[in-house]
ROGU-640227 format. One record per residue (C-alpha): chain; x, y, z. Coordinates in Angstrom, 3 decimals, always signed. Example, Ala and Ser with C-alpha at 12.3 -4.5 7.8 and 13.67 -1.06 7.14 Angstrom:
BEGIN
chaine;xx;yy;zz
A;+12.300;-4.500;+7.800
A;+13.670;-1.060;+7.140
! end
This chain:
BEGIN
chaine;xx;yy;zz
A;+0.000;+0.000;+0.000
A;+2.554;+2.491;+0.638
A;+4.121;+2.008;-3.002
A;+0.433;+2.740;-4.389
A;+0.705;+6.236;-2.176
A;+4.617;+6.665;-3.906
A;+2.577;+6.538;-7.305
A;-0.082;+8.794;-6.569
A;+2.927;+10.986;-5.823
A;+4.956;+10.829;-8.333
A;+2.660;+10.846;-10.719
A;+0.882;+14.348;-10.585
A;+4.486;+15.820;-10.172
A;+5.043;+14.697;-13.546
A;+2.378;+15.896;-14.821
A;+2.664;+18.770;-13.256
A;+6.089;+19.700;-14.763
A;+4.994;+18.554;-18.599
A;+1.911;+21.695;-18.116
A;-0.828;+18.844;-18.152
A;-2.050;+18.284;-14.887
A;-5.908;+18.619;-14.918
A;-6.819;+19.486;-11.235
A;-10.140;+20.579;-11.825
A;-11.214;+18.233;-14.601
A;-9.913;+15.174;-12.639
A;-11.939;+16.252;-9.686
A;-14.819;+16.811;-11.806
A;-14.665;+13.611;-13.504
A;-14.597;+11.761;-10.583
A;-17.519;+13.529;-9.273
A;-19.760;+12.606;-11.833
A;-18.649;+9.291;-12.635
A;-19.152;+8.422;-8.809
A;-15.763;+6.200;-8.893
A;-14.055;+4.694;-5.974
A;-10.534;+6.097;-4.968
A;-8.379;+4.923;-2.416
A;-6.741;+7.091;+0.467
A;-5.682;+6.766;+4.235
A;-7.771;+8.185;+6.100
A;-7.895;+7.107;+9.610
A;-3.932;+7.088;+9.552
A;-3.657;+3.248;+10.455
A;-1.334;+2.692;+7.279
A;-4.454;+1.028;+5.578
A;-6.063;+3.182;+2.160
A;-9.827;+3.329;+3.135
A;-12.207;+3.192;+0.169
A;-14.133;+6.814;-0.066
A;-17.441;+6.445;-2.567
A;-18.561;+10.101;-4.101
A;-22.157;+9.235;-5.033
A;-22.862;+12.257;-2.485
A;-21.545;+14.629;-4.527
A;-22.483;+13.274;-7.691
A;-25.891;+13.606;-6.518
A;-25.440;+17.247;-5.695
A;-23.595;+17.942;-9.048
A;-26.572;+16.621;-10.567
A;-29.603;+17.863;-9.161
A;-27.837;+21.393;-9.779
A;-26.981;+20.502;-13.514
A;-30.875;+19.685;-14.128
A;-32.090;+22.606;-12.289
A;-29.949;+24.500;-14.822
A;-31.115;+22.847;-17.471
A;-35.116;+23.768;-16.840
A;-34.750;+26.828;-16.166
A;-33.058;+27.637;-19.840
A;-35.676;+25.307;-21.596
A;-38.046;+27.858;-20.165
A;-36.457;+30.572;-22.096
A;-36.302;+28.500;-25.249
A;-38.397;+30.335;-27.883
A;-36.727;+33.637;-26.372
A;-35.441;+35.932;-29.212
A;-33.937;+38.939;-27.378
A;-31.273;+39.621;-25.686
A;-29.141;+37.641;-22.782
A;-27.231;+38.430;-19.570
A;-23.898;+38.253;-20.128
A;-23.479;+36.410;-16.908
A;-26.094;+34.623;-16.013
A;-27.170;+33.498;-20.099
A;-30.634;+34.715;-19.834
A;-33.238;+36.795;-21.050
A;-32.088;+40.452;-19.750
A;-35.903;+41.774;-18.738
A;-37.009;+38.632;-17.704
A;-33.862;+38.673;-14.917
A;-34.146;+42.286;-14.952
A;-38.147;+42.194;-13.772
A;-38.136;+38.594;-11.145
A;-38.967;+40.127;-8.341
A;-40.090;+43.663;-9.274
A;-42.118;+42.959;-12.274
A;-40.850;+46.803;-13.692
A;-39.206;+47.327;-16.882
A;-37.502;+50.457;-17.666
A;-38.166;+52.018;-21.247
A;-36.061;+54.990;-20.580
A;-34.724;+57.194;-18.173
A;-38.001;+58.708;-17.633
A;-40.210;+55.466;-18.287
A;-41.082;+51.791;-16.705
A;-43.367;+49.107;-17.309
A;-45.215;+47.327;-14.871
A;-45.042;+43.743;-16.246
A;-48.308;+43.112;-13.946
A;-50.809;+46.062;-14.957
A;-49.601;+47.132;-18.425
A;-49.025;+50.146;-17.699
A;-46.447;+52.441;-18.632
A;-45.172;+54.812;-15.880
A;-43.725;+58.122;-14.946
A;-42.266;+59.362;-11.622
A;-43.451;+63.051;-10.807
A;-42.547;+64.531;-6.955
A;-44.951;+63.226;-5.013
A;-46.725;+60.161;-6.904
A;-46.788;+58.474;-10.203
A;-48.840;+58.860;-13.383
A;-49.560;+55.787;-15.207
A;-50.647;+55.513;-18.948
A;-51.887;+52.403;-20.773
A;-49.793;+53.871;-23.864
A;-46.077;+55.129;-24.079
A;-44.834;+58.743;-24.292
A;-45.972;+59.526;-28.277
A;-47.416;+56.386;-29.110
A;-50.514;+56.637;-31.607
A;-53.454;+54.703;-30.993
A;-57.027;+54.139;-32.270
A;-57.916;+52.233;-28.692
A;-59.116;+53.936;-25.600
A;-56.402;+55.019;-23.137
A;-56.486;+53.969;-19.394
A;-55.260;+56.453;-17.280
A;-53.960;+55.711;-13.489
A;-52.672;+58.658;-10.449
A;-51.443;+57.436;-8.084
A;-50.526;+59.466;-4.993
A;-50.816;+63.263;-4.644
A;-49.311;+66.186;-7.374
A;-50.330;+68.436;-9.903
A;-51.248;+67.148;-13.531
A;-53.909;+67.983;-15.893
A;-54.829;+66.558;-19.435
A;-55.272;+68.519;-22.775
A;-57.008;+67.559;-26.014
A;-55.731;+69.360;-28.783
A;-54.964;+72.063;-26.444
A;-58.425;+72.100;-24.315
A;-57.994;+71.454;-20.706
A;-59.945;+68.606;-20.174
A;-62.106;+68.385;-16.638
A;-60.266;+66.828;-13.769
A;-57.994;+62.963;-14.794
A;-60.520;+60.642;-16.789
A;-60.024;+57.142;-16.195
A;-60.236;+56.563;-19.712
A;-60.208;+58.926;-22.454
A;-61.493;+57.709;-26.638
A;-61.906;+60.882;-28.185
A;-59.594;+61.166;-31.372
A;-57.063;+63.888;-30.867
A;-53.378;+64.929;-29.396
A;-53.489;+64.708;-26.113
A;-50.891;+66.550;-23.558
A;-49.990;+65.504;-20.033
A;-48.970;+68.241;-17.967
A;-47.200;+68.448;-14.248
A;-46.095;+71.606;-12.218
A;-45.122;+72.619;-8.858
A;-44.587;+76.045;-7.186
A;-41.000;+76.294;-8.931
A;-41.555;+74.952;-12.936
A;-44.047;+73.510;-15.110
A;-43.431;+70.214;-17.499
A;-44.294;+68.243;-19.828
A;-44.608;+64.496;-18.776
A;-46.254;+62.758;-21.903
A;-47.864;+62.998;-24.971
A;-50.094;+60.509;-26.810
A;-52.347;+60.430;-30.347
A;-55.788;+58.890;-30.862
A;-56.866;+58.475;-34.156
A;-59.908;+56.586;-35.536
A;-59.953;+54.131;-38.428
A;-59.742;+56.781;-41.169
A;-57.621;+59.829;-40.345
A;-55.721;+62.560;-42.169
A;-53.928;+63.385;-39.153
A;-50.840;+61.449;-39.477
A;-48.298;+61.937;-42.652
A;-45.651;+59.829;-40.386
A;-45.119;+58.027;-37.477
A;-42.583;+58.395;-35.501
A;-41.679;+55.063;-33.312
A;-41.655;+56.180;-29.372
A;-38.246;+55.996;-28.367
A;-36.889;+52.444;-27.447
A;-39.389;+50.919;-29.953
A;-38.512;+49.099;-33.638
A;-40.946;+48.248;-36.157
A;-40.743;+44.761;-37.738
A;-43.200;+45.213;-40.614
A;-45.177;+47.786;-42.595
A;-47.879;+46.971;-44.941
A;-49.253;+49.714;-47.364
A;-53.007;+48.103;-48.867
A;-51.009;+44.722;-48.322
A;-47.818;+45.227;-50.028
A;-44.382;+45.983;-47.598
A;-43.729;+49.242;-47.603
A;-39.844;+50.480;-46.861
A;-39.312;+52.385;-43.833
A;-36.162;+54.290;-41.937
A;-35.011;+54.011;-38.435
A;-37.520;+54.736;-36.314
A;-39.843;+56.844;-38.667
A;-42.489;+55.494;-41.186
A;-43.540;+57.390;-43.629
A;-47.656;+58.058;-44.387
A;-47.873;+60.796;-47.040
A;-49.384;+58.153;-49.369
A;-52.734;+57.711;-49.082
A;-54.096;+54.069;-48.209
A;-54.580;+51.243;-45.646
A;-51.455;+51.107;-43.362
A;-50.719;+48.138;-41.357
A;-47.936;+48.540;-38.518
A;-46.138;+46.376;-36.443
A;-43.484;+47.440;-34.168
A;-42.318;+46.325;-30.566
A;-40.892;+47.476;-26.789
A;-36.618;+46.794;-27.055
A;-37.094;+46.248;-23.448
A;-40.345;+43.809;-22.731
A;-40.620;+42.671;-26.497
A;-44.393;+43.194;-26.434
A;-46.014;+43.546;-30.085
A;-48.134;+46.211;-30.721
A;-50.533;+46.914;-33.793
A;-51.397;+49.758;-35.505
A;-53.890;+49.502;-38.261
A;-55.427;+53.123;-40.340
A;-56.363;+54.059;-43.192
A;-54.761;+57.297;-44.353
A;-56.598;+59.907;-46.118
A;-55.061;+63.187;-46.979
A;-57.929;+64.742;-49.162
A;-60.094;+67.509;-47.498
A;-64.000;+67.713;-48.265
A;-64.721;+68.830;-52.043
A;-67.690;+71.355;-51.658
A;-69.035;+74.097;-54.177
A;-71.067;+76.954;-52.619
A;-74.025;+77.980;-54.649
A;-75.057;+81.425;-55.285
A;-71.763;+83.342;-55.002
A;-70.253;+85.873;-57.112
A;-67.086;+86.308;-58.298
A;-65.730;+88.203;-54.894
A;-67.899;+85.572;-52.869
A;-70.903;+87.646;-51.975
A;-74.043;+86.801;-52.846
A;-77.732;+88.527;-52.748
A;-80.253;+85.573;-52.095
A;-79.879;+82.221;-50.398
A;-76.463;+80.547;-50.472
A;-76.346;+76.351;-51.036
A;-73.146;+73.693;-49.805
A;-73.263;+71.436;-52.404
A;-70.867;+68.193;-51.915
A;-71.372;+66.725;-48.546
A;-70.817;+63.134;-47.999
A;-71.576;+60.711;-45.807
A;-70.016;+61.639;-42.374
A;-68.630;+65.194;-43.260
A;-69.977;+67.898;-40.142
A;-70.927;+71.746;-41.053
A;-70.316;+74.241;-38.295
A;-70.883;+78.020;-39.236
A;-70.316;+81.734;-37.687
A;-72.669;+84.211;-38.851
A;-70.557;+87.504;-37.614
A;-69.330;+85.729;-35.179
A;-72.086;+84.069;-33.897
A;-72.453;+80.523;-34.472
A;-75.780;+79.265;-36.813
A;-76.722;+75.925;-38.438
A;-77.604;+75.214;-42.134
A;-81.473;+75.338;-42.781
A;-83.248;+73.078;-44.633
A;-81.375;+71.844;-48.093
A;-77.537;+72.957;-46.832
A;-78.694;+76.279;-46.982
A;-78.039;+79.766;-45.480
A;-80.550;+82.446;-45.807
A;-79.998;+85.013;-43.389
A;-77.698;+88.253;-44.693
A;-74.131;+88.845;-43.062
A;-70.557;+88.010;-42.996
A;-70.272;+83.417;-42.589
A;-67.274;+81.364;-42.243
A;-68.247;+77.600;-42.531
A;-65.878;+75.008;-41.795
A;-66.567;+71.136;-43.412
A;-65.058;+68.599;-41.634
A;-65.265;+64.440;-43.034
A;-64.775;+61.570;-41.246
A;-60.535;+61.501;-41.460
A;-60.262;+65.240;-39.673
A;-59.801;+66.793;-43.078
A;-61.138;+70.174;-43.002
A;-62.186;+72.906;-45.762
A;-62.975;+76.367;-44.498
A;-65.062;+79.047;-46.850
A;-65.756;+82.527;-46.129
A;-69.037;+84.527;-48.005
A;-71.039;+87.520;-47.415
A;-74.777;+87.328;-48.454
A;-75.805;+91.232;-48.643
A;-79.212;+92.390;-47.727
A;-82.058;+91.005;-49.890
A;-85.819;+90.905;-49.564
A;-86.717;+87.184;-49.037
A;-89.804;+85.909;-47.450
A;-88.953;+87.292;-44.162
A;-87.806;+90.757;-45.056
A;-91.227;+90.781;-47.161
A;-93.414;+89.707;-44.092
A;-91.634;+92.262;-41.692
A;-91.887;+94.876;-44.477
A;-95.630;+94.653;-44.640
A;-95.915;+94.544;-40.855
A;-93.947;+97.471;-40.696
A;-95.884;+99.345;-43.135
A;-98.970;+98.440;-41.398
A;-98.033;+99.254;-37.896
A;-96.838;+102.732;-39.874
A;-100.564;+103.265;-41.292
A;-102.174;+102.223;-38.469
A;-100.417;+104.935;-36.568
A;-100.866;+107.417;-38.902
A;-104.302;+106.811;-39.035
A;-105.223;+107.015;-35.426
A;-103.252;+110.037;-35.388
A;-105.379;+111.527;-38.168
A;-108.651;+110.733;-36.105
A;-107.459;+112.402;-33.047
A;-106.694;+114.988;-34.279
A;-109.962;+115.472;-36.201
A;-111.620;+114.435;-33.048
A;-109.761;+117.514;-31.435
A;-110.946;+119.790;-33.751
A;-114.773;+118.971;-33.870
A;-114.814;+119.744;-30.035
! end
């Protein structure tokens, strides 16, 4: 026995000296393999037989809880921790369930919501900072500050839990010192003229655009939707790799009317008729300055200064301005003969009074 400890000397110095002596992968092949190795370990001169099934066992339970934990990952795509080999916003959001879009921006993982820190509370959006939308937007405040909402540059009343209304909307905070802006988001319906791009919110890629179908190109960041037609967009968050859609038709051309009774320096002396409307397209109207509604056959009768704005069903508008000088139409007549009556009736009784006078 003692020439078998000699060997087990000699041997490693060897191996040692020739640059080959694998310490570590010995070890670790003997740990797996579970083989029997002799050494003295009670010091009575005798090599006792040591077993390391123990270890193995250890080894191996670890090894397999390594292994199910990657095939979790396994139809991953993005990117991985340079340490630990996986996904970066899955280790990133474990225990937190945040995700940070950028310096001003999370995600809660849990409630969808994207959120930003103000002094004294958070404001939560169910849409990034300048993402466009033709959903409803959930709106969450939590704790107390100052914010208020505009629509296309109307304070709206108090924070909506929801707002669907198609516009730009602004999200505004302030304190005693300054006044910011937090976020801004656009809601558009399924046919709008309000978009001739879109600009990805930052930290977001698009992987395809479709133009009536057919894949459209498109530049870092920035799609392009001066042509008119049926855009289909699909982009996604760097950070959580969630997929949004965004599906609009784009239409750029503004309501054809005529107006009907005009001259040549847009005044007119009678009735005045839009002709032209379609299906969907609104009529508001001033009439100096105070506003007045179409009567009966999209017309406008009444004599002063109009500005009438057409709007269709994309947001395109077209804005005309007229004059209709006075005229006698069926009105004027009526209160003309009125007038003349009330005249000759007063003339009259002052005729008879004064005859009455005169006989007494």
């Amino acid at each position: 026995m003692k020439t078998l400890s000699i060997k087990k000397f000699i041997v490693p110095t060897i191996l040692l000296f020739t640059g080959i002596f694998p310490i570590s992968m010995s070890l670790s092949a003997s740990n797996r393999a579970g083989v029997v190795y002799a050494e003295d370990l009670d010091g009575d001169g005798i090599d006792d037989e040591v077993n390391s099934d123990a270890t193995t066992e250890v080894n191996s339970d670890d090894y397999t809880d390594n292994e199910n934990s990657n095939d979790d990952y396994f139809d991953y795509t993005g990117d991985l921790d340079l340490y630990t080999g996986k996904p970066t916003a899955v280790e990133a959001n474990k225990t937190s369930g945040i995700v940070t879009i950028t310096d001003n921006e999370k995600y809660n993982l849990e409630t969808h919501m994207f959120l930003f820190s103000v002094n004294g509370g958070t404001f939560g959006c169910s849409v990034a900072d300048k993402m466009v939308t033709n959903s409803p937007v959930s709106i969450e405040r939590e704790g107390e500050f100052n914010v208020a909402i505009y629509r296309n540059g109307t304070k709206l009343n108090g924070i909506p839990s929801t707002v669907s209304d198609a516009g730009n909307y602004t999200v505004i905070t302030w304190d005693d010192n300054s006044e910011s802006q937090l976020m801004t988001f656009q809601i558009v319906g399924s046919v709008t003229g309000a978009m001739d791009q879109y600009v990805l919110p930052e930290g977001f890629v698009a992987s395809t655009v479709l133009v009536d179908g057919i894949e459209a190109p498109r530049s870092f960041g920035v799609i392009d939707m001066t042509e008119e037609g049926y855009y289909e967009i699909r982009y996604s968050c760097n950070a959580t790799k969630i997929t949004y859609d965004l599906a609009v038709s784009i239409d750029h051309i503004p309501p054809q009317i005529t107006l009907q009774g005009l001259d040549k320096d847009n005044r007119a002396r009678g009735p005045v008729t839009v002709q032209g409307l379609q299906k969907g397209d609104t009529v508001s109207a001033t009439l100096d300055d105070e506003k007045v509604s179409m009567k009966d056959g999209n017309k406008f009768t009444e004599s002063g200064q109009y500005t009438i704005l057409v709007t269709d069903n994309a947001g395109n508008v077209t804005r005309k301005d007229f004059q209709i000088l006075l005229y006698l139409n069926v009105k004027s007549v009526v209160f003309l003969i009125i007038f003349v009556v009330l005249v000759a009736g007063v003339f009259v009784a002052l005729y008879i009074t004064r005859k009455n006078l005169r006989v007494r």
